[in-house]
mmCIF entry with sequence, helices, sheets and N, C-alpha, C, O atoms, coordinates in Angstrom:
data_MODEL
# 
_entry.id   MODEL 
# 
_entity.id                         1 
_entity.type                       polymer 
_entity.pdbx_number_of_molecules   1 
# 
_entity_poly.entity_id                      1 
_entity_poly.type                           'polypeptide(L)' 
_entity_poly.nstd_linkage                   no 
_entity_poly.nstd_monomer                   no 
_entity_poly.pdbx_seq_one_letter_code       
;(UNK)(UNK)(UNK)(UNK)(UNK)(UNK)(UNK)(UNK)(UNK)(UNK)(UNK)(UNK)(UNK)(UNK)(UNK)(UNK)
(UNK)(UNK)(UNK)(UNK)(UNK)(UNK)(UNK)(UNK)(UNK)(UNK)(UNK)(UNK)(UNK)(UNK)(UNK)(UNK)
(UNK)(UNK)(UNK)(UNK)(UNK)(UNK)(UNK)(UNK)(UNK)(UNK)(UNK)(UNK)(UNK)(UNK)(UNK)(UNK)
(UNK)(UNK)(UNK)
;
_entity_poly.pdbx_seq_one_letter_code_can   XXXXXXXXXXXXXXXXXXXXXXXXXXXXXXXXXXXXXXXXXXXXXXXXXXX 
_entity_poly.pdbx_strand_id                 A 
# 
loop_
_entity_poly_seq.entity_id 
_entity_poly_seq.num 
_entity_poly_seq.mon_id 
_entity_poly_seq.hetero 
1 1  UNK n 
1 2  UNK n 
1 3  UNK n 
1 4  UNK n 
1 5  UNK n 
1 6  UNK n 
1 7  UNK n 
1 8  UNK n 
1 9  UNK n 
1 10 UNK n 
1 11 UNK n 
1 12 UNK n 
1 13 UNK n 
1 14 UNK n 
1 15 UNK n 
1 16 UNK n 
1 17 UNK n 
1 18 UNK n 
1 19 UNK n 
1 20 UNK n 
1 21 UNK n 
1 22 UNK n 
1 23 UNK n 
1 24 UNK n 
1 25 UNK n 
1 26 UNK n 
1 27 UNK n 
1 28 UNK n 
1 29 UNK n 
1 30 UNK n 
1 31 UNK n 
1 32 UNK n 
1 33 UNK n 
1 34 UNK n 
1 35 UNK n 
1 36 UNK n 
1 37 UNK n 
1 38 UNK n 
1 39 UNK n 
1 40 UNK n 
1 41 UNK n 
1 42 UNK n 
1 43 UNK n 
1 44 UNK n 
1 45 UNK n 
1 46 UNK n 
1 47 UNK n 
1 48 UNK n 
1 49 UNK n 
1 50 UNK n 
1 51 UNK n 
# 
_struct_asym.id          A 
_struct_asym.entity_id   1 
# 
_struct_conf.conf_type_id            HELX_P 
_struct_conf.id                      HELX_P1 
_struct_conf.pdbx_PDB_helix_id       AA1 
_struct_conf.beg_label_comp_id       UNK 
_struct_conf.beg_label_asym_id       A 
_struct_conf.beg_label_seq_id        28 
_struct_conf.pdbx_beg_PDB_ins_code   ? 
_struct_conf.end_label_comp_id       UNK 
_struct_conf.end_label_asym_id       A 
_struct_conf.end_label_seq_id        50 
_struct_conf.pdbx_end_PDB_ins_code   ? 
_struct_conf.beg_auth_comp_id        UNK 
_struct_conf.beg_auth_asym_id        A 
_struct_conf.beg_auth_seq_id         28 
_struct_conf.end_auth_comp_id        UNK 
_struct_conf.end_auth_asym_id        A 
_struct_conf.end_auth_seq_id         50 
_struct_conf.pdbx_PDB_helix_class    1 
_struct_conf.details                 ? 
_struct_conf.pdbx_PDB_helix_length   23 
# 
_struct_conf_type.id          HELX_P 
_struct_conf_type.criteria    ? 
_struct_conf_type.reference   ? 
# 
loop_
_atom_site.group_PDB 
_atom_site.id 
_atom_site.type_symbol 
_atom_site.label_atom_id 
_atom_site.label_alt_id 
_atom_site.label_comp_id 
_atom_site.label_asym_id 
_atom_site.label_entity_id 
_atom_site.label_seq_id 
_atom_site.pdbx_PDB_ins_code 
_atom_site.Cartn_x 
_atom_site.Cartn_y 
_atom_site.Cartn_z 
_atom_site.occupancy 
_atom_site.B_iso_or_equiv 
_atom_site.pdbx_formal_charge 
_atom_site.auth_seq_id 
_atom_site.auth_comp_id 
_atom_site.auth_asym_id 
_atom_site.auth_atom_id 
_atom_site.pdbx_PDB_model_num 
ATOM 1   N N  . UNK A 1 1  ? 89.937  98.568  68.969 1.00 0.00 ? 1  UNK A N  1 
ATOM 2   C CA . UNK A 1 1  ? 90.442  97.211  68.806 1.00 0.00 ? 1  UNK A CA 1 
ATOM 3   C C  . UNK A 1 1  ? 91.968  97.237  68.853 1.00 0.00 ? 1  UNK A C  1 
ATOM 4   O O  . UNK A 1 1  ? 92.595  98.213  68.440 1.00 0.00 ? 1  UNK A O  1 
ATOM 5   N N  . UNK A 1 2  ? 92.639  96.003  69.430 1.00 0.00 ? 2  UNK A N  1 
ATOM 6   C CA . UNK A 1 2  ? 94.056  96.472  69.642 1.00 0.00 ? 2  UNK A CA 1 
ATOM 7   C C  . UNK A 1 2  ? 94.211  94.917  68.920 1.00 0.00 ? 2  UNK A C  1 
ATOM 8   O O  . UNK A 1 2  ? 93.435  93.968  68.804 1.00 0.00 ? 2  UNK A O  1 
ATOM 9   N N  . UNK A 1 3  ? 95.931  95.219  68.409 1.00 0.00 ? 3  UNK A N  1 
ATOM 10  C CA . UNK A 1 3  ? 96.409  94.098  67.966 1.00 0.00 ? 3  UNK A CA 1 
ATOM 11  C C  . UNK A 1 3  ? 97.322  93.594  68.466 1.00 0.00 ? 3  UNK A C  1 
ATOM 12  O O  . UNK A 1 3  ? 98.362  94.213  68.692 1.00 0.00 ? 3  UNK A O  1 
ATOM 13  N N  . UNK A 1 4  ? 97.117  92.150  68.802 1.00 0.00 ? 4  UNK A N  1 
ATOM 14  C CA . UNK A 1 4  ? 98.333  91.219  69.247 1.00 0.00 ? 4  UNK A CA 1 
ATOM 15  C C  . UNK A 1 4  ? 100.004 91.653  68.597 1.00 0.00 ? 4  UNK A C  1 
ATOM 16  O O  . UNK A 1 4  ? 100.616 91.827  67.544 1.00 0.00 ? 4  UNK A O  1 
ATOM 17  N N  . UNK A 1 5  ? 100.117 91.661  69.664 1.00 0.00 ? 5  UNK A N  1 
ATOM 18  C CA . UNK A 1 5  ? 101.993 92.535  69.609 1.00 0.00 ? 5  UNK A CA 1 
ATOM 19  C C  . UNK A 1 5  ? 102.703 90.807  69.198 1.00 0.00 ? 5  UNK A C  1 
ATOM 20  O O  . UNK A 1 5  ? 102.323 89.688  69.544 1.00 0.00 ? 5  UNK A O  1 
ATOM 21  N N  . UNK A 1 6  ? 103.633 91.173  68.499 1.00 0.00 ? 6  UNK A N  1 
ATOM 22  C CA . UNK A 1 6  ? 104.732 89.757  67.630 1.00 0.00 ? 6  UNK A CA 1 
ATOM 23  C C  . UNK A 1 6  ? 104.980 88.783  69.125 1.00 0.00 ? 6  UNK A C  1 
ATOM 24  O O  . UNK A 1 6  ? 104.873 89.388  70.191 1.00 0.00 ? 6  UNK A O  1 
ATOM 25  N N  . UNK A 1 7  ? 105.218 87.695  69.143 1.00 0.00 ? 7  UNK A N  1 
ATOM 26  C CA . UNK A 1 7  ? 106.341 87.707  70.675 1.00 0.00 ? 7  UNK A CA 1 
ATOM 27  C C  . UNK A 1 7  ? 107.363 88.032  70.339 1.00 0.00 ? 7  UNK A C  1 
ATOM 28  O O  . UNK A 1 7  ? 107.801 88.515  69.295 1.00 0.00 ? 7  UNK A O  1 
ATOM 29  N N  . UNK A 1 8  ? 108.002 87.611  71.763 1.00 0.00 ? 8  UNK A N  1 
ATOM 30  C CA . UNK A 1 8  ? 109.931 88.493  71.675 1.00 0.00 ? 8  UNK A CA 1 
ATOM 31  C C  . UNK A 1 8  ? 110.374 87.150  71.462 1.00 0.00 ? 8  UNK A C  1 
ATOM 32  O O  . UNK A 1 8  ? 110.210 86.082  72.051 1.00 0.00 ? 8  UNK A O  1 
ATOM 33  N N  . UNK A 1 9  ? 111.275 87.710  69.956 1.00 0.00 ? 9  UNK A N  1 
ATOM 34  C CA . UNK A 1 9  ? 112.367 86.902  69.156 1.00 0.00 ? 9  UNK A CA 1 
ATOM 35  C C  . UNK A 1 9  ? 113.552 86.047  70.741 1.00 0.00 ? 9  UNK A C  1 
ATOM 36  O O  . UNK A 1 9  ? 114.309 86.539  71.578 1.00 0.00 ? 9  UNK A O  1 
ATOM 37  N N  . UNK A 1 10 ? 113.078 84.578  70.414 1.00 0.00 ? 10 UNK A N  1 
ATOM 38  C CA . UNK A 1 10 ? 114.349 84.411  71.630 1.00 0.00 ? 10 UNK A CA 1 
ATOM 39  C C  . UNK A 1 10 ? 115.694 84.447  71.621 1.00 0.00 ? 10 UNK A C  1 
ATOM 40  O O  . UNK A 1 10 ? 116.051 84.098  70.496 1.00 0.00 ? 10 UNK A O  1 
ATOM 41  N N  . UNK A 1 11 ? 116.780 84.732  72.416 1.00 0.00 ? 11 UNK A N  1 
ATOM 42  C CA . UNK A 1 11 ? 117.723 84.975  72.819 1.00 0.00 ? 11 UNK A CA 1 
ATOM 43  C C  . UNK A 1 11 ? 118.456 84.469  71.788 1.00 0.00 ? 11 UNK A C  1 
ATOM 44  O O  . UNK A 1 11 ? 118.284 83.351  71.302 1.00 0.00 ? 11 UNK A O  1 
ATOM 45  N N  . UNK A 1 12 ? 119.576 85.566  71.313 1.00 0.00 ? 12 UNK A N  1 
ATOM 46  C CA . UNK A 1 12 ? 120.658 84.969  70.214 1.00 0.00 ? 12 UNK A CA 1 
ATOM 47  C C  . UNK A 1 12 ? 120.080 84.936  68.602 1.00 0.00 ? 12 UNK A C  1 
ATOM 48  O O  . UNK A 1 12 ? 120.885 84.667  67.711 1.00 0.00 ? 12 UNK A O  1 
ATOM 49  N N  . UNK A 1 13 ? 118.393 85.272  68.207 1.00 0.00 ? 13 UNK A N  1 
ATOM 50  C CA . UNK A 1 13 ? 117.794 85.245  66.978 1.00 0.00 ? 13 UNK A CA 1 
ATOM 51  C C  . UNK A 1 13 ? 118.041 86.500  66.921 1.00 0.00 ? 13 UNK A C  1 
ATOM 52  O O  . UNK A 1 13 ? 117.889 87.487  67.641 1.00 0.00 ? 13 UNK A O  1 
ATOM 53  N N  . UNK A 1 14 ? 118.581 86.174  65.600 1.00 0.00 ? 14 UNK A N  1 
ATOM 54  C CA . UNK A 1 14 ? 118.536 87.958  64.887 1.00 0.00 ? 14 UNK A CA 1 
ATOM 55  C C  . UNK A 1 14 ? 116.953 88.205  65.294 1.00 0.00 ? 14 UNK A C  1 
ATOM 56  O O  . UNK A 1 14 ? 116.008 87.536  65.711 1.00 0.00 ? 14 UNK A O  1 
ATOM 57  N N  . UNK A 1 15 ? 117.268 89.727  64.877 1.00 0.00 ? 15 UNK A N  1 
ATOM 58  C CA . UNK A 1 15 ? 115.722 90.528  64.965 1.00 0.00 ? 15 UNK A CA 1 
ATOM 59  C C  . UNK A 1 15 ? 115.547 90.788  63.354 1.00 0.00 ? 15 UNK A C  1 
ATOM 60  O O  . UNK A 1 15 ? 114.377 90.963  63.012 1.00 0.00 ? 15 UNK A O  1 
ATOM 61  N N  . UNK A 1 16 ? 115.984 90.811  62.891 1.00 0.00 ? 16 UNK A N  1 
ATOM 62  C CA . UNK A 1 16 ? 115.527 90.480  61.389 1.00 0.00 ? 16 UNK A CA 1 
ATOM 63  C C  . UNK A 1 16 ? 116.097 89.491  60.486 1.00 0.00 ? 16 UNK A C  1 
ATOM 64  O O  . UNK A 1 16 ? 117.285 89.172  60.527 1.00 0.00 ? 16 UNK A O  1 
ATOM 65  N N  . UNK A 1 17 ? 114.976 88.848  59.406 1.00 0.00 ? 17 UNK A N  1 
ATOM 66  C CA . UNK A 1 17 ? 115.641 87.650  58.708 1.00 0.00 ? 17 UNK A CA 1 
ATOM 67  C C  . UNK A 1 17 ? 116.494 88.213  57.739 1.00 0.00 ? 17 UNK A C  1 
ATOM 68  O O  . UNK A 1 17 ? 116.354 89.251  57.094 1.00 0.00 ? 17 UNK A O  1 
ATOM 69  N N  . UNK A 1 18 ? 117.564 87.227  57.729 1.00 0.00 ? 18 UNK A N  1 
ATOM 70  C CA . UNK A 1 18 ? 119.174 87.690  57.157 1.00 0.00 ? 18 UNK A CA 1 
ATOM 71  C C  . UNK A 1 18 ? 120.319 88.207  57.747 1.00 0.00 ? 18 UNK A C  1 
ATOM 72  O O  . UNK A 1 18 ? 121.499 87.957  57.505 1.00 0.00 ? 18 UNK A O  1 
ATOM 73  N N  . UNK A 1 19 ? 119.654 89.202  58.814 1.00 0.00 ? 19 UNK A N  1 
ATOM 74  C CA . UNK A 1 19 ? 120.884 89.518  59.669 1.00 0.00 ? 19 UNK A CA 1 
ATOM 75  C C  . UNK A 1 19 ? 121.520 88.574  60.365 1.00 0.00 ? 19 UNK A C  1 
ATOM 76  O O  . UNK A 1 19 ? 120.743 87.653  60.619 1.00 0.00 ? 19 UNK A O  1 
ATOM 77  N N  . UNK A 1 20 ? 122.633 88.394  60.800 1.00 0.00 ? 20 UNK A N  1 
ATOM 78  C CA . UNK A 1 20 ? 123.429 87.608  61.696 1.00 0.00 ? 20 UNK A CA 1 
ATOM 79  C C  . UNK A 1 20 ? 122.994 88.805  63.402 1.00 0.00 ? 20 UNK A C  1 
ATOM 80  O O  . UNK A 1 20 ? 122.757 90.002  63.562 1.00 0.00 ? 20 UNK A O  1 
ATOM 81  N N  . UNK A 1 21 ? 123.087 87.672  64.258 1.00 0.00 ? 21 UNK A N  1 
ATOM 82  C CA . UNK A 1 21 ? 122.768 87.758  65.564 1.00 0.00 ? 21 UNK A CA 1 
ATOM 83  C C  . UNK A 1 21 ? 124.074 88.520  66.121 1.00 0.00 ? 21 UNK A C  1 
ATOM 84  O O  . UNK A 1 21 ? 125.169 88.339  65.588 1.00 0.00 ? 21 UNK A O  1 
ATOM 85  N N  . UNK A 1 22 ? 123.912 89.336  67.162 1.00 0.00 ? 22 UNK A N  1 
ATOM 86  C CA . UNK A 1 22 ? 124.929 89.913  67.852 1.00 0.00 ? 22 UNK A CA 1 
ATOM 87  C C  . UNK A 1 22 ? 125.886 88.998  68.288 1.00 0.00 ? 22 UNK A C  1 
ATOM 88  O O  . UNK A 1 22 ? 125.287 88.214  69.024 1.00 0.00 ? 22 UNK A O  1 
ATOM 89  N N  . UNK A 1 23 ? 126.981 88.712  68.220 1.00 0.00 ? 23 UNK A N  1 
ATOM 90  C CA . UNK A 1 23 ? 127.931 87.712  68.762 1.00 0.00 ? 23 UNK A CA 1 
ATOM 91  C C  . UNK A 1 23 ? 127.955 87.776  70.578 1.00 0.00 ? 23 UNK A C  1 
ATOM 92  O O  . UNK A 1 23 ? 127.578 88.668  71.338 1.00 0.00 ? 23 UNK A O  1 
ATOM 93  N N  . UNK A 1 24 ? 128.430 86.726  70.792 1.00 0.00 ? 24 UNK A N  1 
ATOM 94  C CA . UNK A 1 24 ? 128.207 86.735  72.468 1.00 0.00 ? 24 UNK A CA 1 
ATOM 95  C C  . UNK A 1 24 ? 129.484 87.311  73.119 1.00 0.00 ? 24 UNK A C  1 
ATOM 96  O O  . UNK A 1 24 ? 130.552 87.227  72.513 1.00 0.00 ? 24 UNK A O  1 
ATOM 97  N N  . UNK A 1 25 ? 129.389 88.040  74.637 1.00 0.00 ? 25 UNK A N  1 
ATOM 98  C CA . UNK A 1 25 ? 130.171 88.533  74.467 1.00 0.00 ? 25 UNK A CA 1 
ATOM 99  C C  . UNK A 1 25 ? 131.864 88.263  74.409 1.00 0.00 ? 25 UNK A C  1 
ATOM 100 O O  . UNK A 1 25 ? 132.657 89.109  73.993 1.00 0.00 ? 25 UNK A O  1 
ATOM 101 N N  . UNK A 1 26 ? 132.214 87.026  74.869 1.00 0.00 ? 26 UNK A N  1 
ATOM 102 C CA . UNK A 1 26 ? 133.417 86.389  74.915 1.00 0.00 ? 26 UNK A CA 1 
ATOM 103 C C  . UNK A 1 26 ? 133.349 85.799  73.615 1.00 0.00 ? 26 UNK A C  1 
ATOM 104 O O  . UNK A 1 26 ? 133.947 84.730  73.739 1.00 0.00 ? 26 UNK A O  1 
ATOM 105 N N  . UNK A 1 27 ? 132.936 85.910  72.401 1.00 0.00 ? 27 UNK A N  1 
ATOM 106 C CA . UNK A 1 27 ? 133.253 85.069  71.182 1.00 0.00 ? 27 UNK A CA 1 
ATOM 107 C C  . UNK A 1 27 ? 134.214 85.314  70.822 1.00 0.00 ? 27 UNK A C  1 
ATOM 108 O O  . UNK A 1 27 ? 134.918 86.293  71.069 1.00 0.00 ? 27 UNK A O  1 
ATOM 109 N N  . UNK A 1 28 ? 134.379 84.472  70.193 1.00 0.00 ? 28 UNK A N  1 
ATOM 110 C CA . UNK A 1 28 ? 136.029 84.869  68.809 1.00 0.00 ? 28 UNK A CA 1 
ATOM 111 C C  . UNK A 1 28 ? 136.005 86.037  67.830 1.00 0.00 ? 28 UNK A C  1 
ATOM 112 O O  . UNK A 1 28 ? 136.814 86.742  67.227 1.00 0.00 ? 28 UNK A O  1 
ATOM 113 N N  . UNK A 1 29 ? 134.357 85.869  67.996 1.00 0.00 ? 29 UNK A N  1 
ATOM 114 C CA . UNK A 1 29 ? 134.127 87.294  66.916 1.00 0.00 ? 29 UNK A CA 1 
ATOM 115 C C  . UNK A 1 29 ? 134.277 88.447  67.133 1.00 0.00 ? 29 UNK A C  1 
ATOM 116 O O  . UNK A 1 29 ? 134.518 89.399  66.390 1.00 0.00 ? 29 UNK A O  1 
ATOM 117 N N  . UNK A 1 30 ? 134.034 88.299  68.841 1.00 0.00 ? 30 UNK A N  1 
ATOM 118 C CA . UNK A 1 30 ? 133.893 89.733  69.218 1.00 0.00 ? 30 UNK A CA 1 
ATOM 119 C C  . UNK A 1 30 ? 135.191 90.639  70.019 1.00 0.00 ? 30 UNK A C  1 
ATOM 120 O O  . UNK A 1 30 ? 135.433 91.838  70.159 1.00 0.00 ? 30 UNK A O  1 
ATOM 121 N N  . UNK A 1 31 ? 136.009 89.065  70.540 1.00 0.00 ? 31 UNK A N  1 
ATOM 122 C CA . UNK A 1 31 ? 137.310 89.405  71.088 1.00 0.00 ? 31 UNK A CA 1 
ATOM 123 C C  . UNK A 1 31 ? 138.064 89.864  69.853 1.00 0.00 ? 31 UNK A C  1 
ATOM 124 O O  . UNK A 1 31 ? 138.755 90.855  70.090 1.00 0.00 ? 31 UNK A O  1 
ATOM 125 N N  . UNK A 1 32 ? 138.125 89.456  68.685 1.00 0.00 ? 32 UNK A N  1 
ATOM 126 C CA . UNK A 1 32 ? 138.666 89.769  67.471 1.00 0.00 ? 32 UNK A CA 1 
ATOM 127 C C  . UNK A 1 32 ? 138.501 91.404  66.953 1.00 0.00 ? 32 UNK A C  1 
ATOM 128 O O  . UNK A 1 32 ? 139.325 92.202  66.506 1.00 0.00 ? 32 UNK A O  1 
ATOM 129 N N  . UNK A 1 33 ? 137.344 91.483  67.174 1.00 0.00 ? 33 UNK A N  1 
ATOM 130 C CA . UNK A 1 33 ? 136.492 93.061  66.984 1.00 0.00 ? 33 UNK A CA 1 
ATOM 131 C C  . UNK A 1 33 ? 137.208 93.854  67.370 1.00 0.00 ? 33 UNK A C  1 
ATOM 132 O O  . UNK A 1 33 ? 137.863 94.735  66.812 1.00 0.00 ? 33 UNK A O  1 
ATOM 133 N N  . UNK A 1 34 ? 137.068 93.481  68.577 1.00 0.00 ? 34 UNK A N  1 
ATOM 134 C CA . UNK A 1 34 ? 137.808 94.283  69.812 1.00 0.00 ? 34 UNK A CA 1 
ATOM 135 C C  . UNK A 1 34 ? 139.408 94.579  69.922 1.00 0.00 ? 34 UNK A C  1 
ATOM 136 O O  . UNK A 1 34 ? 139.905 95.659  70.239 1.00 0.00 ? 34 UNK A O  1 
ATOM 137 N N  . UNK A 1 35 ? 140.160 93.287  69.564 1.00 0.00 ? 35 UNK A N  1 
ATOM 138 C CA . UNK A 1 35 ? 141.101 93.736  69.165 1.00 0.00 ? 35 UNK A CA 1 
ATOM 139 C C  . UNK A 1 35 ? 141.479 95.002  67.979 1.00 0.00 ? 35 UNK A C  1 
ATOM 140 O O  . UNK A 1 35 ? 142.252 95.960  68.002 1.00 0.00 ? 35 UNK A O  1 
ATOM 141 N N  . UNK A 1 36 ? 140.890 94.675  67.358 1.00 0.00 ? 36 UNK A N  1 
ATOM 142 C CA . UNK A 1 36 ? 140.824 95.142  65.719 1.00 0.00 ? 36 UNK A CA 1 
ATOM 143 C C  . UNK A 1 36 ? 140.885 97.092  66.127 1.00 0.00 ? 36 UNK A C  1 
ATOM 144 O O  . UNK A 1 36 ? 141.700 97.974  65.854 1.00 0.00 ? 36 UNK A O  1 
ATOM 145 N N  . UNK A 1 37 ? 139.521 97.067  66.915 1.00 0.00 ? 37 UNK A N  1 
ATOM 146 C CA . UNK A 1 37 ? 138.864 98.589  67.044 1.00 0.00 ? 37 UNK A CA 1 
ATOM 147 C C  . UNK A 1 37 ? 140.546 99.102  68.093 1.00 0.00 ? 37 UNK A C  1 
ATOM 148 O O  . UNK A 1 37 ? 141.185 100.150 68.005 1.00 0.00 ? 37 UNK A O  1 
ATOM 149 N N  . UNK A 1 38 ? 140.814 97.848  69.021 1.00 0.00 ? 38 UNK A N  1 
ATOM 150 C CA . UNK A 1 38 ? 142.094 98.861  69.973 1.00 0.00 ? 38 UNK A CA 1 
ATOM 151 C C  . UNK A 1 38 ? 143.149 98.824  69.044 1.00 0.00 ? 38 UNK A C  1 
ATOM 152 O O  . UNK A 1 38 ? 143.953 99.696  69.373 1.00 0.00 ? 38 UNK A O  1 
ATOM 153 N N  . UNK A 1 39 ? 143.417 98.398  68.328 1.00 0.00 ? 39 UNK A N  1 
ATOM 154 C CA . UNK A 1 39 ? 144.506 98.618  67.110 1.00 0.00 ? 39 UNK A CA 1 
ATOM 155 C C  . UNK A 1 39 ? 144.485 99.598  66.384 1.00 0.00 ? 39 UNK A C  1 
ATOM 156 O O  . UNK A 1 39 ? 145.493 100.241 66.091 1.00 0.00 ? 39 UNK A O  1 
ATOM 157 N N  . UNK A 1 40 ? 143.151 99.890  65.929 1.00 0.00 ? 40 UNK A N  1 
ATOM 158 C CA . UNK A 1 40 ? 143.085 100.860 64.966 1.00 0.00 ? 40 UNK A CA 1 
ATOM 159 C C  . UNK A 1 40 ? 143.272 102.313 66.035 1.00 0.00 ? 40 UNK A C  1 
ATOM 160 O O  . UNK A 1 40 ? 143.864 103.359 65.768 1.00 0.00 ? 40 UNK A O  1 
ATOM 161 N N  . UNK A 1 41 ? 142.664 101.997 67.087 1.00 0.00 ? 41 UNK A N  1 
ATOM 162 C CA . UNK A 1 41 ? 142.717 103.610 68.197 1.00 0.00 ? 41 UNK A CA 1 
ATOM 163 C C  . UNK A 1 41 ? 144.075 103.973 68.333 1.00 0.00 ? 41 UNK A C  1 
ATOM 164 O O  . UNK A 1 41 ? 144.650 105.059 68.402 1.00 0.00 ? 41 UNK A O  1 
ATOM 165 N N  . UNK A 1 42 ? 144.515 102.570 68.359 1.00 0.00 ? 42 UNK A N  1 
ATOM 166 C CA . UNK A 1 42 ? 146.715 102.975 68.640 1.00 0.00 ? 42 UNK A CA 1 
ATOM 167 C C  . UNK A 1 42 ? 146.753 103.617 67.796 1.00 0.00 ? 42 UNK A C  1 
ATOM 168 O O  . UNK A 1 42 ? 146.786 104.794 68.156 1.00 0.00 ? 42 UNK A O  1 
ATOM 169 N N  . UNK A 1 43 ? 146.773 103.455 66.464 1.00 0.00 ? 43 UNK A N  1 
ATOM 170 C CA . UNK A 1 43 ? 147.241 103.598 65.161 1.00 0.00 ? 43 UNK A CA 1 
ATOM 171 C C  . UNK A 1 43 ? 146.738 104.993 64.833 1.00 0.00 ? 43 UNK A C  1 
ATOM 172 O O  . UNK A 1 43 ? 147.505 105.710 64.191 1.00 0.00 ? 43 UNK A O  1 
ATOM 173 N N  . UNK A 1 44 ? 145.400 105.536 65.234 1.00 0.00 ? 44 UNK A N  1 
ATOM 174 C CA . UNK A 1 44 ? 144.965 107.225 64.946 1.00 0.00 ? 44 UNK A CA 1 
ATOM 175 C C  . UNK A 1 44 ? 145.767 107.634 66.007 1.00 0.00 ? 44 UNK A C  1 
ATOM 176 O O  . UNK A 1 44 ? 146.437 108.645 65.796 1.00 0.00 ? 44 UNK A O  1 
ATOM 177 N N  . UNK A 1 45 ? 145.882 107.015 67.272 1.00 0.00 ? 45 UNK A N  1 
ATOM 178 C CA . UNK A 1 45 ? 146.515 108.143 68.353 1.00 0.00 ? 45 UNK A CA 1 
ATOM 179 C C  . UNK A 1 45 ? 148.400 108.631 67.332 1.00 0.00 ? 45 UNK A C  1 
ATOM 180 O O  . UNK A 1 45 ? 148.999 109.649 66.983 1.00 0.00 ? 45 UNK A O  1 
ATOM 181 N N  . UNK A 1 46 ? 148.564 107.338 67.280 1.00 0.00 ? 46 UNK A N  1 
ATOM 182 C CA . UNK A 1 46 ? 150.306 107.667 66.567 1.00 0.00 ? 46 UNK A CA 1 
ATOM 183 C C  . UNK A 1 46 ? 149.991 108.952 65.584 1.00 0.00 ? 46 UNK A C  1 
ATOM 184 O O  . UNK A 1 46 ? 150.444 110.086 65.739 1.00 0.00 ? 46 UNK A O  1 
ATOM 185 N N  . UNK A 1 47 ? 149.041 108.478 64.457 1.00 0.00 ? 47 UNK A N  1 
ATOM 186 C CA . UNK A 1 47 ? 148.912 109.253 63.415 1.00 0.00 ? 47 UNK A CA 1 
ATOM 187 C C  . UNK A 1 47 ? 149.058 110.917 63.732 1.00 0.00 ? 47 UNK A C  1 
ATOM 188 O O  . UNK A 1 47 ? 149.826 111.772 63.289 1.00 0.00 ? 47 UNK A O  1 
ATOM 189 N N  . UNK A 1 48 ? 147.449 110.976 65.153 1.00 0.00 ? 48 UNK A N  1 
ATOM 190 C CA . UNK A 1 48 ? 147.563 112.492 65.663 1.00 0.00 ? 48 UNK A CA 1 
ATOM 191 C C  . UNK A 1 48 ? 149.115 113.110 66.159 1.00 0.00 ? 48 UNK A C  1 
ATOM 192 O O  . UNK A 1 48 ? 149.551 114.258 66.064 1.00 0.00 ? 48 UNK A O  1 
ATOM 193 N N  . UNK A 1 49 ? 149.728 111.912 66.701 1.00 0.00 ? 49 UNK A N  1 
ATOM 194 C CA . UNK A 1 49 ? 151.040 112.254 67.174 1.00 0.00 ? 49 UNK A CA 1 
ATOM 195 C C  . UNK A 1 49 ? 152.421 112.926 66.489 1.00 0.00 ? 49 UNK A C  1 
ATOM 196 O O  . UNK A 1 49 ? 153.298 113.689 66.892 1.00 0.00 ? 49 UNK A O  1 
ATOM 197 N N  . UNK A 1 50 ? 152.077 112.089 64.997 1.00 0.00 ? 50 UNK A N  1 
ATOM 198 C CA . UNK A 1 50 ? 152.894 112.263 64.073 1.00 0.00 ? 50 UNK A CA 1 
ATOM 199 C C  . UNK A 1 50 ? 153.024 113.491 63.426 1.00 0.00 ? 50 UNK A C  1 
ATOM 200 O O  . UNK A 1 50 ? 154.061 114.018 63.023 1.00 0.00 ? 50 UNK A O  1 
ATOM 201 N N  . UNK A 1 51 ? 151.298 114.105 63.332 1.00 0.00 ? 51 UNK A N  1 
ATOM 202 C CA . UNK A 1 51 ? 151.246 115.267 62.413 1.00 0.00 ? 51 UNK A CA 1 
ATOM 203 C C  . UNK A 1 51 ? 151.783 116.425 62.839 1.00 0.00 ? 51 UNK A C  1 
ATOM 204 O O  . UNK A 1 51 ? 151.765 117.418 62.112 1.00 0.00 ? 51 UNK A O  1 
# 
């Protein structure tokens, strides 16, 4: 006997309740991210530079 598989969660629903959904990719959230992560990479490269 086999069991009916869930359907697929549609587009933009979290995959679990409570989580927040992946941001899209041009959001504010994610251009922000993104900034954030190339800032911080400057900032270890200086650091390695410094030591």
């Amino acid at each position: 006997m086999t069991t009916p598989t869930p359907p697929d969660p549609s587009p933009g629903e979290p995959d679990e309740p409570g989580e927040p959904g992946e941001p899209d990719e041009e959001s504010p959230q994610m251009r922000s991210l993104r900034a954030r992560v190339t800032e911080e990479n400057r900032l270890r490269r200086w650091l390695r530079r410094a030591i």
